[in-house]
C-alpha positions in Angstrom: -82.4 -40.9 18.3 -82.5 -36.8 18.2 -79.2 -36.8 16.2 -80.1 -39.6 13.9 -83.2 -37.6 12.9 -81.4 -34.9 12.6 -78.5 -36.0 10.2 -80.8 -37.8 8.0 -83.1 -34.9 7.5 -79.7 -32.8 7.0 -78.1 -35.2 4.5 -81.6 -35.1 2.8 -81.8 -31.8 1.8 -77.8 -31.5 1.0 -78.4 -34.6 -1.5 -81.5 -32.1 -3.1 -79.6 -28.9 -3.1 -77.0 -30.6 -5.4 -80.0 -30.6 -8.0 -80.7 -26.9 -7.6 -80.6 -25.5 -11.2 -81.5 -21.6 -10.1 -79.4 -20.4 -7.7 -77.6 -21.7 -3.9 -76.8 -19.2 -1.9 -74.8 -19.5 1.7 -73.5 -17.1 4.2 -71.7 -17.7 7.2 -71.0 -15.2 10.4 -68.3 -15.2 12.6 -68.2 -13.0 15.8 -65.5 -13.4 19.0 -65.2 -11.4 22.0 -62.1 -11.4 24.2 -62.0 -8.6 27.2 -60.2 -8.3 30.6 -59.8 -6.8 33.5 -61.7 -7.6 36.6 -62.7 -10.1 34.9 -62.0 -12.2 31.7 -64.2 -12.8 29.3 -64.6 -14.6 26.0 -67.4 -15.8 23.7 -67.4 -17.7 20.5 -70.6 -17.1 18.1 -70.6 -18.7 15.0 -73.4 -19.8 12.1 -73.5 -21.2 8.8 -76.8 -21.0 6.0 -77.5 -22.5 3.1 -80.7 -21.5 0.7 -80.7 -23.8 -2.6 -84.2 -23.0 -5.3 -85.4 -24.9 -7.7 -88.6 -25.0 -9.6 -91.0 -24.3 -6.9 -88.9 -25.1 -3.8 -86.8 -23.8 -1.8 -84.7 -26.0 1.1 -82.8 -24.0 3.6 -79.9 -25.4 6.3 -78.7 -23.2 8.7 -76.5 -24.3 11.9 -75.4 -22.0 14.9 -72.9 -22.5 17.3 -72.5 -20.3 20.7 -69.3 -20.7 23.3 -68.6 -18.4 26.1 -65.8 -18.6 29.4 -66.1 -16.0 31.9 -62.6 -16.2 34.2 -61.8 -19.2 31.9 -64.7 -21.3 33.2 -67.2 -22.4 30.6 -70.7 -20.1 31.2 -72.2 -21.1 27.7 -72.3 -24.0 25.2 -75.2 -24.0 22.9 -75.7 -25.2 19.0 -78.7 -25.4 17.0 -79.9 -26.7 13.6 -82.8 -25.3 11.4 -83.9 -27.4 8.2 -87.0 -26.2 6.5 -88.4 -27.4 3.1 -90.9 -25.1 1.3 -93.0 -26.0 -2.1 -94.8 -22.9 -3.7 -98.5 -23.6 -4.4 -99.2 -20.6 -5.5 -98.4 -16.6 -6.6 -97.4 -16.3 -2.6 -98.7 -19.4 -0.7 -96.3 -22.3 0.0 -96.6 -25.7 2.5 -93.3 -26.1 4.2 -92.1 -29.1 6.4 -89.7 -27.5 9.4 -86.9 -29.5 11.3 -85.1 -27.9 14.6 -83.0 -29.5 17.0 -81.5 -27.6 19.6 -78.6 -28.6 22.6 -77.8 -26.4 25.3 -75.5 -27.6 28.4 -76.5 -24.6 30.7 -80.3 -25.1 30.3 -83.0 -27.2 31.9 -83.4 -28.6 28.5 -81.0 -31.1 27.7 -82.2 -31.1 24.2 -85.4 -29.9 21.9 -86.2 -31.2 18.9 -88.9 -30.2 16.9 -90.8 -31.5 13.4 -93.8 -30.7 11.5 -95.3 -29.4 8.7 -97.2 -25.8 7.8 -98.4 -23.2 5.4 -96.9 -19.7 4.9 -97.5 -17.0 3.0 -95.7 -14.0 1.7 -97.4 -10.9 2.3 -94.7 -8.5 0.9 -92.2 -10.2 -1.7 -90.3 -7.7 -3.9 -86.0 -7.6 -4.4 -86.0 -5.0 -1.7 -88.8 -6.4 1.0 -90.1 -9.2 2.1 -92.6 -10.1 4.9 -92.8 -13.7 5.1 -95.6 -15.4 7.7 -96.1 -19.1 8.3 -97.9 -21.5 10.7 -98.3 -25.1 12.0 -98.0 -27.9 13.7 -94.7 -29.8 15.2 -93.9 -32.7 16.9 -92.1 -31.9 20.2 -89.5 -33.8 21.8 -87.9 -32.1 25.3 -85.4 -34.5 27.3 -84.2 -33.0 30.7 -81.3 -32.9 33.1 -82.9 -35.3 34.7 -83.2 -37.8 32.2 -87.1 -36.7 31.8 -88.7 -36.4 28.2 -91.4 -35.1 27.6 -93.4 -35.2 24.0 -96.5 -33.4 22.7 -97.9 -31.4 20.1 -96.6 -27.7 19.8 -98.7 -25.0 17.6 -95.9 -22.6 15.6 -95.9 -19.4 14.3 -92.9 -17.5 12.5 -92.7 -14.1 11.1 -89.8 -13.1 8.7 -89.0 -9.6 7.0 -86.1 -8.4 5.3 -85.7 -4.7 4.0 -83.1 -3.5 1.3 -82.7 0.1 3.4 -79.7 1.3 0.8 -78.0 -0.5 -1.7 -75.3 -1.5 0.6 -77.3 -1.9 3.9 -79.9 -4.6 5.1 -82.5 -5.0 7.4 -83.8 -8.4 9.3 -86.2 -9.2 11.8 -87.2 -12.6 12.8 -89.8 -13.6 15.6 -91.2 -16.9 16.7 -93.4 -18.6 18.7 -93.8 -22.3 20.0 -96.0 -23.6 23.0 -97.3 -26.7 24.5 -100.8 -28.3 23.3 -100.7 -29.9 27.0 -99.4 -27.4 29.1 -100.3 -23.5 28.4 -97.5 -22.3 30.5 -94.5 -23.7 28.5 -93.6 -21.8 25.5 -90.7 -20.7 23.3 -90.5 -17.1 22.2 -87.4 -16.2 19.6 -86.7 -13.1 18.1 -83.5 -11.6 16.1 -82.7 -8.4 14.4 -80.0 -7.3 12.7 -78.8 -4.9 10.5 -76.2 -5.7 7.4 -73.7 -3.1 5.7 -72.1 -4.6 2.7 -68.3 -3.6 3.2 -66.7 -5.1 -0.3 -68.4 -7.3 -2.4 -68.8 -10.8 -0.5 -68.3 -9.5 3.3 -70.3 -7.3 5.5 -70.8 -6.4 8.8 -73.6 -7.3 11.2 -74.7 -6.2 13.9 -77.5 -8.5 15.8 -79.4 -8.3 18.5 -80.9 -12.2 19.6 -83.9 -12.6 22.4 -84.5 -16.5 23.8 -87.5 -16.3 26.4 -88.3 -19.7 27.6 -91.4 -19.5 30.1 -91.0 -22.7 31.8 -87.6 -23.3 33.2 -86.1 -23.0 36.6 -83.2 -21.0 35.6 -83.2 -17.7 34.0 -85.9 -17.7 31.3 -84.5 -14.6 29.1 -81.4 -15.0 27.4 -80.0 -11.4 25.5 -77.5 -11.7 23.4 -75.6 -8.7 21.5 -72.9 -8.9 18.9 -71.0 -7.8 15.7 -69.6 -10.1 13.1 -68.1 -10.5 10.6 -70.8 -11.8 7.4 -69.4 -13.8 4.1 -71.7 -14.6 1.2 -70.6 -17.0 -1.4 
């Protein structure tokens, strides 16, 4: 049922971006890692977004894709898809109506899916920075390894800022947070900076650094990850 809701939602907002008149914008990254030695080591990251505007909305698609074999067995498998719809209301203020669905093989979590609306509001919004803050309510869905699923209500926050340091270099910082409305110690805390240096016109490098702290789980609750990639805008 997860992957029905979320295809639907996706082929939703791909049937409104065909009507954007203003301006669709899309980037994808591309980063791979291949060492050896005492040990062998490869990881795959990968991600694709998709911002279409029109009028006073604004839909956004973004899908990410992480792979990784240490000694050529498989030590990490993990995709996730982010759908958010906004509609302006005013000068700054906007309601927005968020879709995430999340899969990870290595995790407690079978799968997360999450839904619900908000309201946001741009604190800072010139062409060279942006400080973007919203809040709401989603509907949680968490199925386990062992076949367990749990659903509740989960409060949301999410900070965004993006600086324009130089002409050719970028600045990004995202941070979230999700928790339980039943159970105080389970929440999701996501963070990811990165910096952006425009090489030619269309690709750049990045460098990001990605946090994933989940409080309830019996594995290992912080995941780091750190990488360069390659960035394409078109």
């Amino acid at each position: 049922m997860n992957k029905k809701v979320v295809f639907l939602t996706l082929q939703t907002l791909l049937i409104a971006s065909l009507y954007a008149e203003d301006k669709i914008e899309n980037r994808a990254e591309l980063s791979y890692v291949n060492s050896s030695g005492n040990t062998n080591t490869s990881s795959l990251n990968g991600s694709i977004l998709s911002e279409a505007k029109f009028d006073e909305q604004e839909l956004k698609a973004k899908a990410n894709i992480f792979r990784s074999k240490d000694n050529n067995k498989k030590s990490a498998n993990k995709y996730e898809i982010n759908l958010d719809y906004s509609h302006m209301i005013g000068d700054r203020l906007y309601t927005y109506l968020d879709a995430y669905f999340e899969k990870d093989e290595f995790s407690d979590y079978k799968s997360r899916l999450n839904i619900g609306p908000g309201l946001g509001y741009k604190f800072i919004y010139t062409d060279d920075e942006v400080l973007d803050i919203q809040g709401g309510t989603a509907y949680a869905v968490d199925r386990f390894d062992d076949k367990k699923t749990d659903r509740y209500l989960a409060p949301r926050v999410e900070m965004n800022y993006k600086y324009k340091i130089k002409e050719n270099i970028e600045f990004r910082q995202m941070l979230s947070y999700l928790f339980s409305s039943n159970s105080t110690n389970r929440y999701f805390v996501k963070s990811e900076t990165g910096v952006y240096v425009k090489m030619i016109e269309n690709l750049s490098l990045g460098i990001n650094y990605k946090l994933d702290y989940v409080n309830k789980t019996e594995k290992k609750k912080l995941d780091r990850k750190f990488m360069t990639s390659l960035v394409y805008d078109f």
